[in-house]
C-alpha positions as CSV (number, residue, x, y, z in Angstrom):
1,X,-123.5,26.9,-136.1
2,X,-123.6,27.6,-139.7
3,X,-121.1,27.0,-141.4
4,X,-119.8,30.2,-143.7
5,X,-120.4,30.4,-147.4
6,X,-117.0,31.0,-148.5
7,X,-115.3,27.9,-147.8
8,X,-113.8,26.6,-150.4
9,X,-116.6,28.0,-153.0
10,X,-119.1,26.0,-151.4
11,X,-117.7,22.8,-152.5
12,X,-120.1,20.2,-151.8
13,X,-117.5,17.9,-150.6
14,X,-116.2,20.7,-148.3
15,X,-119.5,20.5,-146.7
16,X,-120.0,17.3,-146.6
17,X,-116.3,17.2,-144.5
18,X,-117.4,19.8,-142.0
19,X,-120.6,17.9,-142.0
20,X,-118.5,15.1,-141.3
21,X,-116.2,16.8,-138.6
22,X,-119.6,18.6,-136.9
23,X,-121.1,15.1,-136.4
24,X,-118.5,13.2,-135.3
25,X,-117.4,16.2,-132.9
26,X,-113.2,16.0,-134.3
27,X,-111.6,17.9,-132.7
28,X,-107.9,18.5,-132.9
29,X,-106.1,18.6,-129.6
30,X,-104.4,22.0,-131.2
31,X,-107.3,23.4,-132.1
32,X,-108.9,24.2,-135.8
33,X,-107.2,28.1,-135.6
34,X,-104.2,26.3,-134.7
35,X,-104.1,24.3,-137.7
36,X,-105.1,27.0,-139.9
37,X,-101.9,28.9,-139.0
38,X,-99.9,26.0,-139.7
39,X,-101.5,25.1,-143.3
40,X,-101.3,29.4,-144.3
41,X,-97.6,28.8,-143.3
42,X,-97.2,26.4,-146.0
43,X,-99.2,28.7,-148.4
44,X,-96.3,31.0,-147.4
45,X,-93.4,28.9,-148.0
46,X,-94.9,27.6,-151.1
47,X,-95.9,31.0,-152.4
48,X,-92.0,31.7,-151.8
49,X,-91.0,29.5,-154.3
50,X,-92.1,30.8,-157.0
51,X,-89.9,33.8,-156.6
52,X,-87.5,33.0,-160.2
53,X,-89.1,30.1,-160.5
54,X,-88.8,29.0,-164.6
55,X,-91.7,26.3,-164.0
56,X,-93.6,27.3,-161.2
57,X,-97.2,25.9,-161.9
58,X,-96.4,23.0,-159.9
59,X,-95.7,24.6,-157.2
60,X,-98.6,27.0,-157.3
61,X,-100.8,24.2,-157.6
62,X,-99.7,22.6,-154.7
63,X,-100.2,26.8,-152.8
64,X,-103.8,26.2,-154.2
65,X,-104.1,23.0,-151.9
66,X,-102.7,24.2,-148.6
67,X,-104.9,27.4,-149.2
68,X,-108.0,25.4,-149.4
69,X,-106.8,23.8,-146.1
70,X,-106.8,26.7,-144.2
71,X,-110.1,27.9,-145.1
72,X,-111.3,24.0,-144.5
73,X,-109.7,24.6,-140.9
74,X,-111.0,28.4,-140.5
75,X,-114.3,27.2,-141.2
76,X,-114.1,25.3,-138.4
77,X,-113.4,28.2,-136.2
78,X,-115.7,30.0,-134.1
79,X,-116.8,33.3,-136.1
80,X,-114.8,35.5,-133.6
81,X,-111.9,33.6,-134.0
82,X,-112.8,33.5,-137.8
83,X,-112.3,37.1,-137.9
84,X,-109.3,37.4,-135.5
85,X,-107.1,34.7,-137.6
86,X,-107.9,36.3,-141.1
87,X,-106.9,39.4,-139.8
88,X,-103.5,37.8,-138.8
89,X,-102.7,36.2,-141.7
90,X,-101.4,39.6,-142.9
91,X,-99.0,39.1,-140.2
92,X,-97.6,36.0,-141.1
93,X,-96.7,36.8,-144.6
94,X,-94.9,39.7,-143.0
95,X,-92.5,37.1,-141.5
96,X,-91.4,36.1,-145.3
97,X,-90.0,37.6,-148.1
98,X,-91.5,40.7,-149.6
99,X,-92.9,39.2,-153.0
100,X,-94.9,36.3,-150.8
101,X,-96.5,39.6,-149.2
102,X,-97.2,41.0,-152.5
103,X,-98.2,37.7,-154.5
104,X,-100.9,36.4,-151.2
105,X,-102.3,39.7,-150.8
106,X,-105.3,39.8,-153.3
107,X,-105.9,36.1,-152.1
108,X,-106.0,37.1,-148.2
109,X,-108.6,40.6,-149.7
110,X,-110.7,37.8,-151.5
111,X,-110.9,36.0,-148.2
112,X,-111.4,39.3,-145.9
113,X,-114.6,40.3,-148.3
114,X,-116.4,36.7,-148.3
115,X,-115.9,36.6,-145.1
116,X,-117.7,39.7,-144.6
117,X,-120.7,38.6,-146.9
118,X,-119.0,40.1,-150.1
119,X,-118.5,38.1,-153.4
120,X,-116.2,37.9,-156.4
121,X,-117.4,38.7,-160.0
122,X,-117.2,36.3,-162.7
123,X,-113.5,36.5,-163.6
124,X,-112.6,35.6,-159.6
125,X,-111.6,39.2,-158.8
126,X,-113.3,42.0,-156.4
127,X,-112.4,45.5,-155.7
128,X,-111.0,46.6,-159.4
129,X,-108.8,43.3,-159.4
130,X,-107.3,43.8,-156.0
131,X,-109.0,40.7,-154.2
132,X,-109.0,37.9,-155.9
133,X,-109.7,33.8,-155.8
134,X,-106.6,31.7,-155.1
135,X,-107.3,28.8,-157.4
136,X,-104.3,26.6,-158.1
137,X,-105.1,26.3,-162.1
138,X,-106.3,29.3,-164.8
139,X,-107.3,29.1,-168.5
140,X,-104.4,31.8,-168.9
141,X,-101.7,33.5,-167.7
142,X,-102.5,32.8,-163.2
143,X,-102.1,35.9,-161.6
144,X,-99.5,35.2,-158.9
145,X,-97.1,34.1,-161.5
């Protein structure tokens, strides 16, 4: 299977892990999808931190890395499943505040178009600035602050 291009940016130590997971057949009794729910959930609960939050960089940072989990563990997933777990990711930031909603959703747009074969530009963003790359550092002001 190949594995999709928009796993964490093409990392090569991303690939070299599903490389890793492919050849040594891991696989985790609850399943990759499973585990990509789980690590998205902690994207959420991190994300609603930074609601007030006077120093949240920390915090965001530490989004960044659960994030990059779940696509790590959605690569993993067969493309159908691919597809059916980014479109119910929506869901689960439904289940939390309403400024986690509005602070994930240009990072869960940036993952619906490279999923679909689409791309950012060179500043991170896609469709005028509403999908973006969820990166836990910026050389300004970060976006989901």
């Amino acid at each position: 299977m190949p594995w999709p291009n928009w796993c964490w940016a093409g990392s090569p130590g991303s690939r070299r892990g599903r490389a890793l997971v492919h050849r040594v057949g891991i696989a985790p009794r609850p399943g990759w999808a499973d585990l990509a729910r789980r690590s998205f959930g902690t994207v959420c609960r991190l994300t609603g931190r930074l609601h007030d939050n006077p120093r949240p960089l920390g915090t965001l940072k530490d989004a960044a890395y659960a994030w990059r989990q779940t696509l790590f563990h959605l690569s993993l997933c067969p493309p159908d499943e691919q597809r059916r777990l980014i479109a119910d990711l929506s869901e689960e930031t439904a289940r939390h505040p309403a400024h986690v909603t509005t602070r994930l959703a240009p990072a869960l747009a940036g993952l619906a178009l490279v999923a679909e074969g689409g791309g950012f530009d060179a500043d991170g963003t896609a469709d005028g600035g509403r999908a973006r790359r969820f990166l836990g550092w910026s050389s300004g002001g970060h976006w989901m602050r």
